[in-house]
C-alpha positions in Angstrom: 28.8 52.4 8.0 30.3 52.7 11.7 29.6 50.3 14.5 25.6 50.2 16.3 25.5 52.3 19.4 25.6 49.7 22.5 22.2 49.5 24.0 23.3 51.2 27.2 24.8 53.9 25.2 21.3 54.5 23.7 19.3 54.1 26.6 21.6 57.0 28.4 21.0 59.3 25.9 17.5 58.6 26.2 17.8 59.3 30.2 19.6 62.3 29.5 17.3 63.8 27.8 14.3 63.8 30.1 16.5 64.8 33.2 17.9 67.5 35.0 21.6 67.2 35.7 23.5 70.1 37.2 27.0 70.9 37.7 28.7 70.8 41.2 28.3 74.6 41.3 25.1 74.6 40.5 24.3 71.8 43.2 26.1 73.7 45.7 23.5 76.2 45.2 20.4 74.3 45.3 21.6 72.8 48.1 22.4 76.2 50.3 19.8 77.9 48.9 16.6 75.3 48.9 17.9 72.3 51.2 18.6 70.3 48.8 19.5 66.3 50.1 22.6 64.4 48.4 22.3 61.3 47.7 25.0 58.9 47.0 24.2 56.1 45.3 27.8 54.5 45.2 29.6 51.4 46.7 31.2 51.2 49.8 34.5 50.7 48.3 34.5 53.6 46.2 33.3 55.4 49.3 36.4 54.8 50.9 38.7 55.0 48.2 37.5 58.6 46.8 35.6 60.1 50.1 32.5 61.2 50.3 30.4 64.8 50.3 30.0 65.6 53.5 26.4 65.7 54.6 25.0 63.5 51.7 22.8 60.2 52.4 24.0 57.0 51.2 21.3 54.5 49.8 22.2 51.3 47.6 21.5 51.8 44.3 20.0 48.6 44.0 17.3 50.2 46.6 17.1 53.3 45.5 13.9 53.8 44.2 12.1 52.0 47.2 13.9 54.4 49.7 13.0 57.6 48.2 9.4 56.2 46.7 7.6 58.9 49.3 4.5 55.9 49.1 7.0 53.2 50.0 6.3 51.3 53.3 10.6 51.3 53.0 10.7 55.4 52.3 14.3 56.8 53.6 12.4 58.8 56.9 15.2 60.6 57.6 15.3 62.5 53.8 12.5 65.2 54.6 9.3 65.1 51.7 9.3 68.1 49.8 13.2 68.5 49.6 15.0 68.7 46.5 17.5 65.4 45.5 21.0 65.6 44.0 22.0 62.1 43.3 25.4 61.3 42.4 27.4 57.8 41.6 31.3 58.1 40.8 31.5 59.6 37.1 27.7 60.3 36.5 26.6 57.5 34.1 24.5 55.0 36.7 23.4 58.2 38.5 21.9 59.8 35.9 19.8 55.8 34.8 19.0 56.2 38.5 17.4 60.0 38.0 15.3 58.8 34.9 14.0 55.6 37.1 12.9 58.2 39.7 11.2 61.0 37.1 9.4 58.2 35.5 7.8 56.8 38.7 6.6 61.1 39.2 9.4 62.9 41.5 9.6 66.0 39.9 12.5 67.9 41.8 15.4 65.4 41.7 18.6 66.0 39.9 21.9 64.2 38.7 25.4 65.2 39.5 26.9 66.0 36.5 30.2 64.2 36.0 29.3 62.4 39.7 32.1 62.6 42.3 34.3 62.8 40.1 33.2 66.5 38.6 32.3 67.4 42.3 36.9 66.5 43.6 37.9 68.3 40.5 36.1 71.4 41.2 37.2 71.6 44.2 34.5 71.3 46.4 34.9 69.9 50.0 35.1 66.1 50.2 36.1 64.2 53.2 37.4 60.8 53.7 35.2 57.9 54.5 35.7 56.8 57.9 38.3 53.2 58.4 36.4 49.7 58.1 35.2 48.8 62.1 37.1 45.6 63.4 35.1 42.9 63.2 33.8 41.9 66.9 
């Protein structure tokens, strides 16, 4: 008898399941073809050590839910209602915990980022750097 699946491991698959996660290509598409918003959920330094996709919205993942609630008094105004969501973290494993956390409180047209930045460099897609840390005054 092998090891017990981690908890974590288990509760992935579970997200998994009930999500929609889409390649970069595939992104690319919703994005140019329905206006689809990016939203990166990852920490500043990984920001500036990988880059960033240009155009796409960074919120906190620890805020996440509260800034793309369309009933939250703390809403992200300046993500238009009605858009799709592609929301992407490094490799694809916190983004995709984050997606589940928004289909179970009713958003219907959000997506994960298959393989997260990560998936989105190696394809080839256009990244850009983040911009240098501002001096402190």
């Amino acid at each position: 008898m092998g090891e017990p699946e981690p908890a974590v491991d288990r509760l992935l698959a579970a997200a998994r399941r009930r999500i929609s996660i889409l390649e970069p290509a595939q992104a690319v598409v919703l994005r140019d073809e329905a206006g689809a918003v990016f939203v990166d959920t990852r920490p500043e330094a990984q920001r500036r050590a990988h880059g960033t996709i240009p155009g796409a919205v960074v919120i906190d993942r620890n805020v996440l839910e509260w800034r793309l609630d369309p009933t939250s008094p703390y809403r992200e105004v300046t993500i238009p209602l009605g858009r799709p969501l592609v929301v992407f973290c490094q490799q694809g494993f916190a983004s995709s915990l984050a997606v589940a956390a928004l289909v179970g409180m009713g958003m219907t047209d959000v997506h994960d980022l298959g393989g997260g930045f990560d998936a989105w460099r190696a394809a080839g897609l256009p990244t850009s750097a983040a911009p240098p840390p501002v001096p402190p005054t």
